[in-house]
C-alpha positions, 0 to 999 in steps of 0.5 A: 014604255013599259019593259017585258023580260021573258022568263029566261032574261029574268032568270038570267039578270038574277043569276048575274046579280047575285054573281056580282055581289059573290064576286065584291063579297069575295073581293073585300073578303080577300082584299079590304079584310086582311088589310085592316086585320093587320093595321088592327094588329099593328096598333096593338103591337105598338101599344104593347111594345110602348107599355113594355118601355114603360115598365123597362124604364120604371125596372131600370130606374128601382132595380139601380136603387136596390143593386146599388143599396140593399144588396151591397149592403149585405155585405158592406152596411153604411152602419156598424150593425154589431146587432148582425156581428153578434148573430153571426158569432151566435151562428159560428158557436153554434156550428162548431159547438164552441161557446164565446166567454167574453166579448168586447167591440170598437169602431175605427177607421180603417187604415190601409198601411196597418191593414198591410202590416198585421197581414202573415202574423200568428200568435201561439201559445205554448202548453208552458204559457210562453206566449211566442209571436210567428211572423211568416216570411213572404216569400220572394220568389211569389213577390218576383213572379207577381210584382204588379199586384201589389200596385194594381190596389186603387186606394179610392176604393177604401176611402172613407171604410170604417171597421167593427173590432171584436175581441172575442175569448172562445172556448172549443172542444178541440182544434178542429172546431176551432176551425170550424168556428174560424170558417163560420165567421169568415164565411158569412154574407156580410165581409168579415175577417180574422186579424188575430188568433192566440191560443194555449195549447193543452197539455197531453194526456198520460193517463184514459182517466184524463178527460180533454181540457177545452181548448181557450183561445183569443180571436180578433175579427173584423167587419166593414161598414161604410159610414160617408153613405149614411143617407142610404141608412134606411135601406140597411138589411134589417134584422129580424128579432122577436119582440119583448118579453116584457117580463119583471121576473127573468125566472122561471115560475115552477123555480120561483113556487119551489123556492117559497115552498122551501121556505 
């Protein structure tokens, strides 16, 4: 049986074809498309965020061992470094334009009762070299107000502390760069403090011709290290030193060719 459509029925039945495949277009546009766009996005949302758990728990795990090494040890090595103390006298010469005559070191352990009984103390020397030792008085009314703080010191904290002595004999040009010497030192990144300080002081100028003498003072410094972690040697702050000379004759060369010429 074969089927006739007129011109009109035809017209029709692709005009209907075409509005069915519109409307499923249509549908899997607005439908089936946003769904697998957000099921793709939350596939990668999950990727992204597993990835950032990585590398939090990696940051966690060396940010411990840095916080908890290096960075303490710059102010609290768990090796003397005198290398460093020795800088940073350099530092506080050059800053008050004071000039260190003699210098010598020791390591000891540090002692808590010692610690407590040098703090109040100063040495001064009179112009006519009597030397007078003032001890300052604590004051009652601080320790009545305050007598918790002295026990809240957990002693733990300072168990097994060693300390690098200096004993330094400094020259400045007047009280004021002694200070400033005094302040360079205490103030360095490294945990360092002033058990000590004796001085002379200058006779008085009668007349302008008169030129100041440098003042000449003792000081005694200290600085902490922490030597029952030496494992974590390796990650001491290093110091950053030019190379060697490598030379065989410490003098100059135009000395060295003026001094043959005299000859």
């Amino acid at each position: 049986m074969t089927l006739h459509f007129s011109r009109k029925q035809l017209t029709l039945l692709i005009l209907s074809t075409v509005v069915l495949l519109g409307l499923s277009y249509l549908a899997y546009f607005l439908l089936v498309t946003p769904v697998n766009q957000k099921i793709s996005q939350l596939e990668n949302s999950l990727k992204t965020e597993q990835r950032l758990l990585e590398l939090v728990s990696e940051k966690s795990t060396t940010e411990e061992a840095i916080v908890s090494s290096t960075e303490i040890q710059k102010k609290i090595p768990v090796i003397p470094l005198v290398e460093q103390i020795i800088l940073d006298i350099e530092r506080a010469e050059t800053l008050s334009e004071s000039k260190v005559t003699n210098m010598s070191y020791s390591e000891n352990e540090f002692i808590l009762d010692e610690e407590s009984q040098t703090e109040g103390q100063e040495e001064v020397t009179e112009p006519n070299d009597t030397t007078e030792t003032v001890e300052v008085a604590p004051d009652k009314t601080t320790q009545a107000e305050q007598p918790e703080e002295e026990n809240t010191f957990d002693p733990e904290l300072v168990d097994g502390l060693s300390l690098v002595t200096v004993t330094l004999s400094v020259e400045s040009p007047n009280y004021s760069e002694l200070e400033k010497f005094l302040s360079v030192v205490e103030h360095q990144t490294r945990i360092t403090k002033v058990d000590a300080l004796s001085f002379t002081g200058t006779s008085e100028l009668t007349s302008i011709e008169q030129v100041p003498a440098p003042l000449v003072y003792n000081v005694t410094i200290s600085s902490f290290y922490m030597p029952k972690y030496k494992d974590l040697a390796e990650e001491a702050p290093r110091l950053t030193v030019p190379p060697p000379g490598n030379k065989k004759n410490p003098l100059a060369t135009g000395l060295e060719n003026e001094s043959k010429d005299s000859q």
